[in-house]
N, CA, C and O atoms as CSV, one atom per row, in Angstrom:
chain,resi,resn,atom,element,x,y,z
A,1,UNK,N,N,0.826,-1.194,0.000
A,1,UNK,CA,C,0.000,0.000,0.000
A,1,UNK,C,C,0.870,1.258,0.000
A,1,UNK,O,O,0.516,2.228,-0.670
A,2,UNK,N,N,1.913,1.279,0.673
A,2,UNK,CA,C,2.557,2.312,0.798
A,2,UNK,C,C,3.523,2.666,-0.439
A,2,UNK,O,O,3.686,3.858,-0.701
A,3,UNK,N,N,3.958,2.007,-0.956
A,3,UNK,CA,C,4.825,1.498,-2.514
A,3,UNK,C,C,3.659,2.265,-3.595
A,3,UNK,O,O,3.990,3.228,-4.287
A,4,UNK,N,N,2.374,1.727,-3.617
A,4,UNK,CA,C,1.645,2.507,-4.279
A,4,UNK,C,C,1.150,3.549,-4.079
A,4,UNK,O,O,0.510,3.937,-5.057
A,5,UNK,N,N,1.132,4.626,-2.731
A,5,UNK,CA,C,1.415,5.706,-2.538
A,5,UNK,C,C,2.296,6.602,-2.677
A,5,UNK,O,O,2.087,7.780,-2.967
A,6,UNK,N,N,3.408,6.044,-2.462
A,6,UNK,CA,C,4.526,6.794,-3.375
A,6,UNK,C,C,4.754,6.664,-4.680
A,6,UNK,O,O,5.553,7.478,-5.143
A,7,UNK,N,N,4.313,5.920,-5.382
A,7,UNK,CA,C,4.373,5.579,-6.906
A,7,UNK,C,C,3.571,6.900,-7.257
A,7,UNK,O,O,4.148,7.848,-7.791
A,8,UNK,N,N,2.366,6.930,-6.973
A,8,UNK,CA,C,0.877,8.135,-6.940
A,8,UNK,C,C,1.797,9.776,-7.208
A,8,UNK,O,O,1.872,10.581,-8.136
A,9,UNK,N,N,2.426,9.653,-5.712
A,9,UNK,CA,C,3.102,10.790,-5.089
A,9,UNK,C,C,4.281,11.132,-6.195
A,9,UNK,O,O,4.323,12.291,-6.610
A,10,UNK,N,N,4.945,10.470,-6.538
A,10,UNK,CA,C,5.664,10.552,-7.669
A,10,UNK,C,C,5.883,11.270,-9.220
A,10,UNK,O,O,6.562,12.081,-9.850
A,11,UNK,N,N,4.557,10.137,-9.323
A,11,UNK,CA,C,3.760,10.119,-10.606
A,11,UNK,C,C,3.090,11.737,-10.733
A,11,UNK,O,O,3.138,12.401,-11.768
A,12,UNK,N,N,2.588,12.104,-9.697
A,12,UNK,CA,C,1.861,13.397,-9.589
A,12,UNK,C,C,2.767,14.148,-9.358
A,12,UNK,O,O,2.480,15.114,-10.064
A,13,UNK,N,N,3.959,14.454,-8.695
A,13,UNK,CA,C,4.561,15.236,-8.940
A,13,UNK,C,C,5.617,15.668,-10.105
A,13,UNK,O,O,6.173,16.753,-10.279
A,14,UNK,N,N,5.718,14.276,-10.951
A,14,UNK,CA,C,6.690,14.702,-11.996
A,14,UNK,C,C,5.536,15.005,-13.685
A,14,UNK,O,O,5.771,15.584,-14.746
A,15,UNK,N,N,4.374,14.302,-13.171
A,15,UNK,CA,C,3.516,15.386,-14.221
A,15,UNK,C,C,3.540,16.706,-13.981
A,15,UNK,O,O,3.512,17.478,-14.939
A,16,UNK,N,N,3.611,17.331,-12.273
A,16,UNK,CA,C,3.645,18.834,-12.270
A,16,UNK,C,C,4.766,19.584,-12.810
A,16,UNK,O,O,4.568,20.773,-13.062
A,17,UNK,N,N,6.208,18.950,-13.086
A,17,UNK,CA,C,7.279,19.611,-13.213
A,17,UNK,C,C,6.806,19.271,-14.670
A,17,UNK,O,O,6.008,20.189,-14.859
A,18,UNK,N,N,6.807,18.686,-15.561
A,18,UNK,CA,C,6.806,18.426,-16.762
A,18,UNK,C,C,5.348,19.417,-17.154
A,18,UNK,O,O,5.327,19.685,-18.356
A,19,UNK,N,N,4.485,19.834,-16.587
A,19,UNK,CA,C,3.502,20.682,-16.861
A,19,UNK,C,C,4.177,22.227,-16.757
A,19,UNK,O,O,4.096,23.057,-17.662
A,20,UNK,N,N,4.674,22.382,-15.815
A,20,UNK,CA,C,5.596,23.584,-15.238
A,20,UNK,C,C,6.444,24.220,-16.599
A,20,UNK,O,O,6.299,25.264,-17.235
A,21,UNK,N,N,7.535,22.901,-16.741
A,21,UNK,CA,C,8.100,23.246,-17.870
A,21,UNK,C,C,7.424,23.619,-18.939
A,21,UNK,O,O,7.574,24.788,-19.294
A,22,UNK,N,N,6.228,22.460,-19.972
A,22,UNK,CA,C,6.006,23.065,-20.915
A,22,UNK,C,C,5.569,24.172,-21.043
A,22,UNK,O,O,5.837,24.866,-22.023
A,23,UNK,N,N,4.610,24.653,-19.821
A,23,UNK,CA,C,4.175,26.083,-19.628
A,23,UNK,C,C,5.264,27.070,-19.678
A,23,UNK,O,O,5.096,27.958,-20.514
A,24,UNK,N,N,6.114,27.113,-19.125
A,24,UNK,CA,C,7.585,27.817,-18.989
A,24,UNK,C,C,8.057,28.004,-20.689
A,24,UNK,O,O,8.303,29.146,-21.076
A,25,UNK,N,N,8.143,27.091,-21.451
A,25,UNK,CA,C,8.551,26.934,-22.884
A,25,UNK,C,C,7.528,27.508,-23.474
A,25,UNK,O,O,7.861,28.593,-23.951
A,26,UNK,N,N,6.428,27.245,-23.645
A,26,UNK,CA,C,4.977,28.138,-24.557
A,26,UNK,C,C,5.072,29.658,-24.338
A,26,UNK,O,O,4.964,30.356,-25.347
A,27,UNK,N,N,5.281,30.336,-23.007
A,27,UNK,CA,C,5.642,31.086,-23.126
A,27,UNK,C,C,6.491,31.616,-23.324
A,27,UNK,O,O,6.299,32.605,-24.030
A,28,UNK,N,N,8.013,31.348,-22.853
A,28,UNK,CA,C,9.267,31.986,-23.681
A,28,UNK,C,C,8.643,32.139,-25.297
A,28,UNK,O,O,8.451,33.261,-25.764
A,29,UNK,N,N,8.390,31.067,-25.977
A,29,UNK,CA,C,7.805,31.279,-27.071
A,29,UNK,C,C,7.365,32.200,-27.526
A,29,UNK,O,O,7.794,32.982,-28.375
A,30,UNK,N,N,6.075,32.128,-26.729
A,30,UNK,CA,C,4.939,33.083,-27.218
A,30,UNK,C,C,5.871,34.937,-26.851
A,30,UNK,O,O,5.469,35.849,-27.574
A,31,UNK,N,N,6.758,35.224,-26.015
A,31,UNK,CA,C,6.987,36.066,-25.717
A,31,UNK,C,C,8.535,36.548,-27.064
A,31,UNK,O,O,9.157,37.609,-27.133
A,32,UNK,N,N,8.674,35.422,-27.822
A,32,UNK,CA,C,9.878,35.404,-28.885
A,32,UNK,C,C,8.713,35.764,-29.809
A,32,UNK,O,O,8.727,36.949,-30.140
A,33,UNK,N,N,7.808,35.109,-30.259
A,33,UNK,CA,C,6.797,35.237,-31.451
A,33,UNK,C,C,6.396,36.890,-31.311
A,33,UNK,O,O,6.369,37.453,-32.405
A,34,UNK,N,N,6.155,37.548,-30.419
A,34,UNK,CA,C,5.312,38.653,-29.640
A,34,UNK,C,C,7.125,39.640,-30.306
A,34,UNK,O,O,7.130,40.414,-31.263
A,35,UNK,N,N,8.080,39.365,-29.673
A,35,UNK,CA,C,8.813,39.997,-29.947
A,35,UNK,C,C,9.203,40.379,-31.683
A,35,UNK,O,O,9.346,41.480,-32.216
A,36,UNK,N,N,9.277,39.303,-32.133
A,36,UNK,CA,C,9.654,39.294,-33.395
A,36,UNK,C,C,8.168,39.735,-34.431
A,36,UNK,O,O,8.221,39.975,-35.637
A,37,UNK,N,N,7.307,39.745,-33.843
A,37,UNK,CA,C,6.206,40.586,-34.544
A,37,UNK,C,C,6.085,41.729,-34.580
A,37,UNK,O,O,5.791,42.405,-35.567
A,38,UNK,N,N,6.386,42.235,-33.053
A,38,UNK,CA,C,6.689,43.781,-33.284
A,38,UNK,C,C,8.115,44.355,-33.986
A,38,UNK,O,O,8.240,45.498,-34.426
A,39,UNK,N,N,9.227,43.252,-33.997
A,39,UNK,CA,C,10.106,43.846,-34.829
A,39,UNK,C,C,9.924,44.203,-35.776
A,39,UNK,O,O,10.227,45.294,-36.259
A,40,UNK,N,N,9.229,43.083,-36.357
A,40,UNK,CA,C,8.798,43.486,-38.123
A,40,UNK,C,C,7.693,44.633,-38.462
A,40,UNK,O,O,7.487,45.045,-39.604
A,41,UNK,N,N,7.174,44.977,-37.572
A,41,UNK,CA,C,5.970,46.142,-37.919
A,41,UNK,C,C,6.629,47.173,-37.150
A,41,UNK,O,O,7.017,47.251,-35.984
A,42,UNK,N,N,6.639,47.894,-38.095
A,42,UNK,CA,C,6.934,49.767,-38.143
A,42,UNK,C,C,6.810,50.789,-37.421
A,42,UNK,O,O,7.518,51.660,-36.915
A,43,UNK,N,N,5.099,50.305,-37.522
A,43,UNK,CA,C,4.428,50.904,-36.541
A,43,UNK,C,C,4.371,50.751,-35.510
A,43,UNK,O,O,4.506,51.716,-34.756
A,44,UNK,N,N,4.138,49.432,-35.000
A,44,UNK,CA,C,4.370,48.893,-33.619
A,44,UNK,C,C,5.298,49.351,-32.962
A,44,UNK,O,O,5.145,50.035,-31.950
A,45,UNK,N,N,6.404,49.023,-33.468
A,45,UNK,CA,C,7.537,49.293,-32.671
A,45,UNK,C,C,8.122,50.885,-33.006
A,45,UNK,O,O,9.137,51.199,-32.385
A,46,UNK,N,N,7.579,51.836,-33.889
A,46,UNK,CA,C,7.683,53.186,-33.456
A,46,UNK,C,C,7.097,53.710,-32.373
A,46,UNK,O,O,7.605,54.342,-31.447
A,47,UNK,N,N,5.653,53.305,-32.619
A,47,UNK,CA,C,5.088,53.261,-31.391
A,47,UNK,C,C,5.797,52.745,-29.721
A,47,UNK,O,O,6.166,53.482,-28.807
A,48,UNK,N,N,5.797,51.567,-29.773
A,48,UNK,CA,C,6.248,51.066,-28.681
A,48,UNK,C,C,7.568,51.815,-28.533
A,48,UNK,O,O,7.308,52.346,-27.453
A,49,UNK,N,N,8.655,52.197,-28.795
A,49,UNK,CA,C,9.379,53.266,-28.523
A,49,UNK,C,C,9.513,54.422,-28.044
A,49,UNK,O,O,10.359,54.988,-27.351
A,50,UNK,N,N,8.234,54.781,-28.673
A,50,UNK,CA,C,7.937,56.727,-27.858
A,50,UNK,C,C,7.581,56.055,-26.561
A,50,UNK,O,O,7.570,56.848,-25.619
A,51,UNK,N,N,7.348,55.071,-26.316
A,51,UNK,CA,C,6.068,55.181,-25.264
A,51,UNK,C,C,7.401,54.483,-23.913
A,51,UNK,O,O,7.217,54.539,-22.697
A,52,UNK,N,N,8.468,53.970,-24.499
A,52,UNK,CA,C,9.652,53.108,-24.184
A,52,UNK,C,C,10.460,54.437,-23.233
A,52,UNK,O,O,10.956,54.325,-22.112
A,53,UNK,N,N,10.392,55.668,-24.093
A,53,UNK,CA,C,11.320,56.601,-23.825
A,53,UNK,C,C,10.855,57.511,-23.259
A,53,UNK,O,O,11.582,58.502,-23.194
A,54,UNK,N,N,9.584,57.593,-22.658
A,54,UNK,CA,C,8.599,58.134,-21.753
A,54,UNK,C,C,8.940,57.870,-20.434
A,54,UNK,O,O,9.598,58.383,-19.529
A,55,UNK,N,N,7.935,56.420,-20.742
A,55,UNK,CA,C,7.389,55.605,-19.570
A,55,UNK,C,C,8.042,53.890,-20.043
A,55,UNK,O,O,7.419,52.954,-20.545
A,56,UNK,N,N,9.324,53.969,-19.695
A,56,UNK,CA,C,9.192,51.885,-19.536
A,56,UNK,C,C,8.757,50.957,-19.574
A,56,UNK,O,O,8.881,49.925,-20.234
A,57,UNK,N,N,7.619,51.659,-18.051
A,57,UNK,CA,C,7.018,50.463,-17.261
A,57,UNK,C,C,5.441,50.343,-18.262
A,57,UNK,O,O,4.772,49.310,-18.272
A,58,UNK,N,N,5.121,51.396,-18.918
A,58,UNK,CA,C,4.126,51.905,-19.710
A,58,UNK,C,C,4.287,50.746,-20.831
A,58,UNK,O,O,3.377,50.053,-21.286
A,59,UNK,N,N,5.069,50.721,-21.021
A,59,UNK,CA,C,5.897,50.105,-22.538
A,59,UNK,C,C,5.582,49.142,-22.100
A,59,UNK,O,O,4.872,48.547,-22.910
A,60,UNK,N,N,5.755,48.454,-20.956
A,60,UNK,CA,C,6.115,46.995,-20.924
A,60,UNK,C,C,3.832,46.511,-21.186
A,60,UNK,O,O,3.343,45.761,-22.031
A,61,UNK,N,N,3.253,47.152,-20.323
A,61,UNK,CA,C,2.219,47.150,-20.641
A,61,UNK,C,C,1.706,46.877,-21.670
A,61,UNK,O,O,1.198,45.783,-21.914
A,62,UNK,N,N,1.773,48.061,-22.618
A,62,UNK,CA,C,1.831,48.415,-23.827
A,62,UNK,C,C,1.437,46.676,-24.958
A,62,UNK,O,O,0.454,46.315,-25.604
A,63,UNK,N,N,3.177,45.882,-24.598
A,63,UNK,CA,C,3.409,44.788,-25.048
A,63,UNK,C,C,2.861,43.984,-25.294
A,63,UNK,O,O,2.772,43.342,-26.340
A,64,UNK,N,N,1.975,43.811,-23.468
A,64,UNK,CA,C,1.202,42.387,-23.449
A,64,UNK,C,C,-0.100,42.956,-24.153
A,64,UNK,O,O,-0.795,42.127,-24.741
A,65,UNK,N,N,-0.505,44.279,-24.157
A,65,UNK,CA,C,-1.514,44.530,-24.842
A,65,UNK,C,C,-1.566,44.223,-26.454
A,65,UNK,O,O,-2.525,43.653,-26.973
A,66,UNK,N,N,-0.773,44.532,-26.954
A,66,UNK,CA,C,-0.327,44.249,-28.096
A,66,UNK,C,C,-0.225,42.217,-27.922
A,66,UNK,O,O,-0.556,41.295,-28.668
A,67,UNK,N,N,0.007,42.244,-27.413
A,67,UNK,CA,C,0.044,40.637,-27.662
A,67,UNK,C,C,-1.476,39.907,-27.440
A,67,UNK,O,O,-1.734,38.850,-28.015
A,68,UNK,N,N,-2.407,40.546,-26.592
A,68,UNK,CA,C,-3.666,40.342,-26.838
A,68,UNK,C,C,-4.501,40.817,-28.141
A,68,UNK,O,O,-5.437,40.352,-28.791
A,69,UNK,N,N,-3.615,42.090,-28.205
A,69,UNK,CA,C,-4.472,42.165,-29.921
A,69,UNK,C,C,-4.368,41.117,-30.902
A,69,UNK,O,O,-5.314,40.945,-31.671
A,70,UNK,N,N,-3.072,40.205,-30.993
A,70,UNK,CA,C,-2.589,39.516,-32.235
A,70,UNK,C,C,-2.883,38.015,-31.380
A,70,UNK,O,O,-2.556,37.012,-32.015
A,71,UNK,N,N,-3.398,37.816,-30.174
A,71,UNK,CA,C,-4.131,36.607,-29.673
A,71,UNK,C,C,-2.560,35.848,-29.459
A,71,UNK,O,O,-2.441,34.695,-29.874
A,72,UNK,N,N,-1.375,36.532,-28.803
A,72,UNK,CA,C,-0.573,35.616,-28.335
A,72,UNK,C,C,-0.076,36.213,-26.664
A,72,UNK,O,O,0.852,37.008,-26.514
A,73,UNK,N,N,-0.750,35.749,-25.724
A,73,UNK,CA,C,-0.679,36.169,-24.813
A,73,UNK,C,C,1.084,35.540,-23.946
A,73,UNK,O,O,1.763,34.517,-23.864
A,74,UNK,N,N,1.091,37.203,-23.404
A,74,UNK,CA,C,2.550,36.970,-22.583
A,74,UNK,C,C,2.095,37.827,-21.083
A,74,UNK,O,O,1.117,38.564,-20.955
A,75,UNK,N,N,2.875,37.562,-20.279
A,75,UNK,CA,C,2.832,38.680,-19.060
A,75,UNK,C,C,4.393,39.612,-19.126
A,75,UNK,O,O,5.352,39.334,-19.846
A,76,UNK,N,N,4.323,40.411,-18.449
A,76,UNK,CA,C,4.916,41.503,-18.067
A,76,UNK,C,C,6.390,40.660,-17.514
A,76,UNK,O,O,7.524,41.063,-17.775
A,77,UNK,N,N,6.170,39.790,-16.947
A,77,UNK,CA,C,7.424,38.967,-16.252
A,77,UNK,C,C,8.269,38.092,-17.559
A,77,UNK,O,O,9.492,38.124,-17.698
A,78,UNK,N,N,7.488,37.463,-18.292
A,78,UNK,CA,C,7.787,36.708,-19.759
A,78,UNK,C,C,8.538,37.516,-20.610
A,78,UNK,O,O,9.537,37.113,-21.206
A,79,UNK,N,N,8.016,38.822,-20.696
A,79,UNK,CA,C,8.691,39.713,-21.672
A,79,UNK,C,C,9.784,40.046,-21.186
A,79,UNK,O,O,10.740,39.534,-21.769
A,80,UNK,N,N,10.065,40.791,-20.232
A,80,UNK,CA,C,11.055,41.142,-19.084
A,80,UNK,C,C,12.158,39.295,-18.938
A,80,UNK,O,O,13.335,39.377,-18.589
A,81,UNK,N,N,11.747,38.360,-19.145
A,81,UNK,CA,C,12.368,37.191,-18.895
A,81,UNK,C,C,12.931,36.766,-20.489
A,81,UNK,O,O,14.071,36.302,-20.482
A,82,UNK,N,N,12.443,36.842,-21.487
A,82,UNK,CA,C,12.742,37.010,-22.744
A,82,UNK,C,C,13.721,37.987,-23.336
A,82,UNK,O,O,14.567,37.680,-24.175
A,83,UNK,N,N,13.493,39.500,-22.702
A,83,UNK,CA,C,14.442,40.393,-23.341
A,83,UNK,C,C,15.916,40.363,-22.963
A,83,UNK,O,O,17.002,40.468,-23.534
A,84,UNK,N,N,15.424,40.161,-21.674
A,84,UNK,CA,C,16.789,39.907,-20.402
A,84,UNK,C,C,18.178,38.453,-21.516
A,84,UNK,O,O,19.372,38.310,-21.254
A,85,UNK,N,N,17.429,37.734,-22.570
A,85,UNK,CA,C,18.040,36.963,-22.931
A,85,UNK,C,C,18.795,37.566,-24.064
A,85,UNK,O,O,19.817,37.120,-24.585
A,86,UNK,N,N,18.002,38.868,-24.428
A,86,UNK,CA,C,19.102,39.357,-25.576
A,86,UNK,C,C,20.167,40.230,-25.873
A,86,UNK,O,O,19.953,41.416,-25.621
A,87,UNK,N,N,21.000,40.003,-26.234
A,87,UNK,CA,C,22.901,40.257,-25.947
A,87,UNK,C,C,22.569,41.735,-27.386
A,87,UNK,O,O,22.815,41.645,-28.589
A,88,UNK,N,N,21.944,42.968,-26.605
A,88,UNK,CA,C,21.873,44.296,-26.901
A,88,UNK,C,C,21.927,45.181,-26.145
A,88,UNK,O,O,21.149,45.151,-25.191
A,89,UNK,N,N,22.850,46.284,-26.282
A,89,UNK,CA,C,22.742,47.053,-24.567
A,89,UNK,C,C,21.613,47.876,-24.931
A,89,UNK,O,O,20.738,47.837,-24.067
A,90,UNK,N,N,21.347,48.594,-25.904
A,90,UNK,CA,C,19.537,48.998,-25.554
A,90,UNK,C,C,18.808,48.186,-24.761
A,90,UNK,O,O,18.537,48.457,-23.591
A,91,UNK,N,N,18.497,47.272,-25.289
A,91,UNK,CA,C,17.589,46.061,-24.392
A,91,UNK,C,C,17.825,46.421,-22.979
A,91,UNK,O,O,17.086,46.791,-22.067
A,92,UNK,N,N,19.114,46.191,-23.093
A,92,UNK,CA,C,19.202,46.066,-21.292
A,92,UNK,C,C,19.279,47.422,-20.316
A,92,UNK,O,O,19.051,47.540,-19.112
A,93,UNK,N,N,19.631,48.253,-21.175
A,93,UNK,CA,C,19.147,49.909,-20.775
A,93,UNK,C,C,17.759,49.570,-20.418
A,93,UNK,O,O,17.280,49.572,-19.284
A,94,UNK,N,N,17.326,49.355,-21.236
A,94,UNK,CA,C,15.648,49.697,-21.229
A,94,UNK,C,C,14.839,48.726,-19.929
A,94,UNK,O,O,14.018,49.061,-19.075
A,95,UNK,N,N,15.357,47.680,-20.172
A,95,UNK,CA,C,14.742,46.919,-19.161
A,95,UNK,C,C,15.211,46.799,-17.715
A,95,UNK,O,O,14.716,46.042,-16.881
A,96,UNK,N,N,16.376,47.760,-17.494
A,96,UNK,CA,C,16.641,48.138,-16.460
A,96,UNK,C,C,15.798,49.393,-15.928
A,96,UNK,O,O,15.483,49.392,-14.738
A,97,UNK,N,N,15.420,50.456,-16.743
A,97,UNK,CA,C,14.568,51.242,-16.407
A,97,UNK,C,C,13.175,51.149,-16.214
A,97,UNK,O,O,12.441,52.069,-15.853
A,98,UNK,N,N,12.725,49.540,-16.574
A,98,UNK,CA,C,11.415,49.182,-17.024
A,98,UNK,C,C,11.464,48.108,-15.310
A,98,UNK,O,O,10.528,48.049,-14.514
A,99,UNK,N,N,12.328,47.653,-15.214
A,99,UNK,CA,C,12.291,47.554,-13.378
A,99,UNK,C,C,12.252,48.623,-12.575
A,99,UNK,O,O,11.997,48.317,-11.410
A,100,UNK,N,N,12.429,49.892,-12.790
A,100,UNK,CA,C,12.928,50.670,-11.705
A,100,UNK,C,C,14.055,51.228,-11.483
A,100,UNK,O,O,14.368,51.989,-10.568
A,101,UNK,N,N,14.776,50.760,-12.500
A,101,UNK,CA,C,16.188,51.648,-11.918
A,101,UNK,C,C,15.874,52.561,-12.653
A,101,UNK,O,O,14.839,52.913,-13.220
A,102,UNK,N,N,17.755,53.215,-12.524
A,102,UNK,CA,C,18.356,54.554,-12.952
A,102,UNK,C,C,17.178,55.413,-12.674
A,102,UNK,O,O,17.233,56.624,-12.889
């Protein structure tokens, strides 16, 4: 009985990490797809710029809104966890000010 309680206990917890992860991966995703959409549009990302060199934290908003328009949802932490991966010092200007600093 107890063998098959921990089997249970197991079993249920390594579906949660393996759920964890893919969730973790869909979004990096969705927050690369989100990125690279606004690269390519003009507008978007003129936009998202004024609004970058304002207000940051505005911007970061801005994003996930934009990512509900085009039906690929990210949060504020995803984007911020995504940009943080790219080797540009704008980026990292920006998303240092989009935490709070400087």
């Amino acid at each position: 009985m107890i063998y098959l309680l921990i089997n249970i206990m197991n079993k249920t917890l390594l579906e949660g990490i393996i759920y964890k992860y893919e969730l973790k991966n869909n979004m990096s995703s969705n927050a690369e797809k989100l990125y690279n959409l606004i690269a390519n549009d003009s507008r978007r990302k003129n936009s998202l710029f004024l609004t970058a060199l304002t207000n940051p934290k505005a911007a970061l908003d801005k994003i996930c809104a934009i990512g509900k328009e085009v039906n690929i949802s990210v949060t504020k932490e995803e984007v911020i966890e995504y940009l943080s991966t790219i080797d540009d010092e704008a980026t990292k200007m920006w998303l240092i000010k989009a935490r709070g600093g400087l």
